[in-house]
RODO-414019 format. One record per residue (C-alpha): residue in one letter; x, y, z. Coordinates in steps of 0.001 Angstrom, whole numbers, plus 500000, padded with zeros to 6 digits. Example, Ala and Ser with C-alpha at 12.3 -4.5 7.8 and 13.67 -1.06 7.14 Angstrom:
BEGIN
a512300495500507800 s513670498940507140 
This chain:
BEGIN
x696636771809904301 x693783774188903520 x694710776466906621 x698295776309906235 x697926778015902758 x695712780120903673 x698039781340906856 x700873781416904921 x698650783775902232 x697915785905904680 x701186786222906518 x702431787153902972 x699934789761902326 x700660791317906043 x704319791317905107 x703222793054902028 x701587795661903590 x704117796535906407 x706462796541903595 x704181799007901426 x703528801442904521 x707429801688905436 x708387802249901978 x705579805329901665 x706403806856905210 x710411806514904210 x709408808104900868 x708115811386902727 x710628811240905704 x713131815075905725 x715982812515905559 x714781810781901894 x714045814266900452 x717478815251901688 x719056812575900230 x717708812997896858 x717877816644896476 x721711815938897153 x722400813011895364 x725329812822892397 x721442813197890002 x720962816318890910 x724257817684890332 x723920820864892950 x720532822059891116 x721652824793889471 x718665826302887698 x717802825159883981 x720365822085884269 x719214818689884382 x719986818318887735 x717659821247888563 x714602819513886401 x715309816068888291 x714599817761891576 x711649819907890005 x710075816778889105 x710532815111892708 x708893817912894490 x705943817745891842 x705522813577892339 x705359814738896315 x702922817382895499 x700869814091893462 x700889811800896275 x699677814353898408 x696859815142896484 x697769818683896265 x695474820805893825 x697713821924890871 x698484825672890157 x696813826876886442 x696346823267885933 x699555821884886485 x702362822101889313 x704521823699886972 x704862827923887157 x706772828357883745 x709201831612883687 x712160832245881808 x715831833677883000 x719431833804882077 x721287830650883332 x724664829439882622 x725798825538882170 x727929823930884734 x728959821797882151 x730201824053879843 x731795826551882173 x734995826406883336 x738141828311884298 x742086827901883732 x744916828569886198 x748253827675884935 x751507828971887146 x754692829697884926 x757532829199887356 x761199830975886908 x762806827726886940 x761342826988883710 x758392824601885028 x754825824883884681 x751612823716887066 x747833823677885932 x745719823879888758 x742095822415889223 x738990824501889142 x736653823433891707 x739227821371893871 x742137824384893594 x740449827049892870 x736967828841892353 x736805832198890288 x734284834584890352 x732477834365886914 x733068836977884840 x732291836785880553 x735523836849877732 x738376837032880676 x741766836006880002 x744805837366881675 x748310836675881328 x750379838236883943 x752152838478887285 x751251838250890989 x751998840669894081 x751488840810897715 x752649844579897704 x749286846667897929 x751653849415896970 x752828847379893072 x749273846703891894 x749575848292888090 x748212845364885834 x749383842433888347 x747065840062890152 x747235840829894193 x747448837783895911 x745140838503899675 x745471836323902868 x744311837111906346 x747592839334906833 x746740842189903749 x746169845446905004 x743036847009903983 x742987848307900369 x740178849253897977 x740619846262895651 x737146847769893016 x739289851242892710 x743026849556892403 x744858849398889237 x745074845255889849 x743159843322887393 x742329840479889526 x742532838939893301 x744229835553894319 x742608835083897737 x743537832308900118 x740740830177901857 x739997826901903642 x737119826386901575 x735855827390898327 x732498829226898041 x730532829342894638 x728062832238893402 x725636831856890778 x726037835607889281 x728029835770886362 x728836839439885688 x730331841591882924 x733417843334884690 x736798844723884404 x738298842630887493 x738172838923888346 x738444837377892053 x739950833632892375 x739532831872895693 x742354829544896214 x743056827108898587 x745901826900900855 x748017824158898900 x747814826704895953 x748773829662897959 x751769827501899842 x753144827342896112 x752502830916895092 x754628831861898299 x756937829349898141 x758582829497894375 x759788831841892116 x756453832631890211 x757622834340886493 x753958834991885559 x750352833217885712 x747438832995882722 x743980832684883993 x740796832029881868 x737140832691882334 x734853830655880036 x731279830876880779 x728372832199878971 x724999832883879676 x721383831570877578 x718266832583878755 x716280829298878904 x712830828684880347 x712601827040884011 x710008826258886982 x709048827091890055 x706808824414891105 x703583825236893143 x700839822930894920 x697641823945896532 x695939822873899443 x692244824280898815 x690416826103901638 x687162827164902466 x687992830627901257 x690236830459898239 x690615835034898223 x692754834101900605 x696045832317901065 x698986831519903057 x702360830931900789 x704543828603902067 x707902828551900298 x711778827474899600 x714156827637897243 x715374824367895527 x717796825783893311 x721527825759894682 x724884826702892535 x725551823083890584 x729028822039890332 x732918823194889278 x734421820868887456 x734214817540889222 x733368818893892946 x729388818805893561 x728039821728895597 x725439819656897248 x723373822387899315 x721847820192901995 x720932822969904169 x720936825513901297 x717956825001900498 x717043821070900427 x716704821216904330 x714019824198903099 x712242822107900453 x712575819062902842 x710144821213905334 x708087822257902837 x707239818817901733 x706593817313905141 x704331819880905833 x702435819801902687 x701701816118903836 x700630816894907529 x698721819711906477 x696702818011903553 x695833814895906235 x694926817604908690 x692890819060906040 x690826816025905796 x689281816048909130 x688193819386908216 x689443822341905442 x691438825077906679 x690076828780906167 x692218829738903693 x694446828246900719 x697724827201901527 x700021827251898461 x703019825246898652 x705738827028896286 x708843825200895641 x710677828173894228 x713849828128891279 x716260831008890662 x716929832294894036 x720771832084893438 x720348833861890883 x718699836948892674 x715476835815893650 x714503835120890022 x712155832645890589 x709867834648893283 x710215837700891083 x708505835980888424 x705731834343891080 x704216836758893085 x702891839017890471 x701581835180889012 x699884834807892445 x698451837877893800 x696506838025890378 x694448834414891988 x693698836106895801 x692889839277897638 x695109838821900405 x698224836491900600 x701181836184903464 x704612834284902659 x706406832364904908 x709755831405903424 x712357828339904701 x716111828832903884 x718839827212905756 x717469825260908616 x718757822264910506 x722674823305910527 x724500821613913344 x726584824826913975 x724044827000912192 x723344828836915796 x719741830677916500 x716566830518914378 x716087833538912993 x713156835476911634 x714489837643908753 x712546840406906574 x713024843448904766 x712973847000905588 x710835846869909247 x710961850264908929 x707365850165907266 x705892847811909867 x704861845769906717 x705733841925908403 x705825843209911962 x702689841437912973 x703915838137911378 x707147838925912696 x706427838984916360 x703681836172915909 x706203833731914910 x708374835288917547 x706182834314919841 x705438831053918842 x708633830020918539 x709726831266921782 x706690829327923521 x708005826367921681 x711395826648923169 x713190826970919837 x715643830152920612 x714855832896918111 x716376835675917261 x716070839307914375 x718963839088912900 x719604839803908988 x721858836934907524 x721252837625903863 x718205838355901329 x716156835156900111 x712499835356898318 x710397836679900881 x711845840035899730 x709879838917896272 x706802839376898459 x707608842344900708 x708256844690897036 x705307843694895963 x703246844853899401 x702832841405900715 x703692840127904031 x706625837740903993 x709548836638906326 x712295833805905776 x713195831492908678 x716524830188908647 x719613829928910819 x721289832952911548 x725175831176911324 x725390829524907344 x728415831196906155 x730963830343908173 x730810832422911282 x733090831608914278 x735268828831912478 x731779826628911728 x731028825220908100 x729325827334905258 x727151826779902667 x727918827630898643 x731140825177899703 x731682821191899958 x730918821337902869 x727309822152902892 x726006817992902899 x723907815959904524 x726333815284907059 x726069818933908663 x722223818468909154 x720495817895912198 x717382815924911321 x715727816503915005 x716371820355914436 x714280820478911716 x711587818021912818 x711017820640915865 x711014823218913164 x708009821530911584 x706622820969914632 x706325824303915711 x705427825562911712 x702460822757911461 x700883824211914943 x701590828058913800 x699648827734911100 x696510825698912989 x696459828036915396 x696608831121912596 x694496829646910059 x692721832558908951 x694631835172910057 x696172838016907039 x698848839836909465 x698242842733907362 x698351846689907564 x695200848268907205 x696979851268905484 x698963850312901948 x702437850235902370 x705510850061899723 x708871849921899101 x710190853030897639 x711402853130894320 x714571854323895693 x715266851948898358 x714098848676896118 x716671849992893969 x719643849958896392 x718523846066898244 x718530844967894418 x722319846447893653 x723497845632897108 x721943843056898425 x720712840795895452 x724082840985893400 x726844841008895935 x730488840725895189 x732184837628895788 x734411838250898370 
């Protein structure tokens, strides 16, 4: 009877144990931190919502099991910046028909406007580019060409399969609606006497984190930044903008390699800190790196960024390997390292620019820094985008991005030590920083 218990006790505690192990390597696994940074909790992460703190405090319980060092004692980098509630912000479409009826339409599922502060409009529509004076022009794929900015048309009605959300909310003089095609059957279809459209969002400046984790080296003047954004655009009314591969596919990475690399670490310590920086803000126009790099370089001599955004889209095409203003040779060392690295790897690579993300933080501040994502995430050549619905879990290709880490995890082995820096200081120019910020950081939505 004696061994039977005692067989039966240890079967149990086997059980236990297999049971244990699976749940902590499914609690680390891309797909889990996918899944989470998605989920109906985290409400599209829009920075300084709930949502956005719920996923700030799952990448800092990763960075805990890890064992990652903390950054000024904790894995929170406080900042502040202006933020707007989901909640709180909505818009109004209501169509006034000639027949005497009325239709309010549904922002998020209907429509998605551009936000813009104190807008309300009451007025008609046009498709003539020629009748704009105080009417709302109403833009499908057949509009000629027309400078909407310099027109005397308040606002822009423009038809779309999907809806795509910005972050910015600007002060400005004329508003642009995307609508979908159900809406812009009945704006064609029936007598339209006049529309009203409302704009109520407002801005708070509130103070948010970046959250950072450090894998301690034998030289701590020294450090490689690995980064991703985990902020995405929230929601519109009752539609979610999820952001599965912008940017929890990024953070995803980021995590599993903060894992590998801090077991690899045990055998024996890299060279150099690695600093794992979860970063907040970027939809916002890079607010979150702005506020950490100064933070950082002040704790090393010499830093490099590598920076994950958008990877592991089914129809996202090429990897690319993105930076800012080549011209100066400042990342073209990194640049053609990971070129090569990747192309040894057979992972197809390509230079493309797709759009700015926060290794540009870096490169204004004289540090070597490139972003590798996919160069196809908005919708090129009929494919999904992100900043719609569309960008969920279900567009992600899980084996992509495990050959992604693959390739990152041996990159960094093999260049543990290395700076890929300039011997000679180089900067962006006042003038040219100046014209990627008003260009590239705050871009019209379209």
């Amino acid at each position: 009877m004696k061994k039977m218990v005692h067989f039966i006790h240890t079967i149990l505690i086997l059980t236990m144990m297999t049971s244990c192990a699976q749940q902590d390597k499914d609690l680390h696994t891309l797909e889990s931190s996918l899944t989470f940074l998605t989920s109906d909790e985290c409400m599209g992460r829009s920075t300084g919502t709930e949502g956005n703190q719920l996923a700030a405090s799952y990448i800092a319980d990763q960075y805990k099991t890890f064992e990652l060092d903390t950054y000024n004692d904790q894995y929170y980098h406080h900042y502040k910046q202006s933020t707007y509630d989901p909640a709180t912000a909505t818009q109004e479409l209501t169509v006034f028909y000639k027949d005497g009826t009325q239709k309010s339409y549904v922002y998020g599922l209907d429509f998605l406007g551009s936000m813009i502060e104190d807008t309300s409009v009451k007025t008609q529509i046009t498709t003539d580019i020629h009748d704009l004076d105080d009417k709302i022009i109403i833009v499908d794929e057949h509009t000629p060409a027309f400078n909407f900015r310099q027109s005397n048309a308040v606002g822009r009605f423009k038809k779309t399969d999907v809806l795509f959300k910005s972050n910015h909310v600007r002060s400005d003089d004329k508003f642009s609606v995307e609508i979908t095609n159900t809406l812009y059957d009945d704006l064609m279809s029936k007598d339209v006497d006049y529309v009203t459209y409302k704009d109520n969002v407002s801005t708070e400046e509130k103070e948010v984190n970046n959250v950072i984790g450090i894998l301690k080296g034998k030289d701590s003047t020294h450090a490689l930044v690995l980064s991703a954004h985990f902020d995405h655009v929230g929601f519109a009314g009752d539609t979610i903008f999820r952001g599965a591969i912008d940017n929890a596919s990024g953070v995803a990475i980021l995590l599993e390699l903060a894992e590998r690399l801090k077991k690899r670490s045990l055998e024996e310590p890299f060279d150099m800190d690695i600093v794992f920086a979860a970063l907040n803000g970027e939809e916002y126009g890079l607010m979150g790196s702005k506020a950490f790099v100064p933070s950082i370089k002040e704790h090393y001599h010499f830093l490099y960024n590598i920076n994950m955004d958008c990877i592991g889209k089914k129809d996202g095409g090429d990897l690319a390997v993105n930076s800012q203003r080549e011209e100066l040779l400042l990342n073209k060392k990194l640049q053609e390292a990971l070129f090569n690295h990747f192309s040894e790897s057979d992972i197809p690579v390509t230079d493309q620019f797709y759009g700015l993300s926060d290794h540009y933080s870096f490169n204004r501040m004289n540090v070597p820094g490139v972003t590798i994502g996919q160069g196809e995430v908005f919708g090129e050549n009929d494919t999904t985008s992100i900043h719609t619905p569309e960008d969920t879990v279900d567009i992600v290709d899980y084996d992509y991005m495990n050959r992604v880490v693959d390739v990152l995890y041996d990159f960094i082995i093999h260049h543990d030590g290395n700076m890929f820096r300039r011997h000679e200081d180089v900067s962006l120019s006042v003038t040219g920083a100046r014209w990627i910020e008003r260009n590239l950081l705050h871009p019209l939505t379209a």
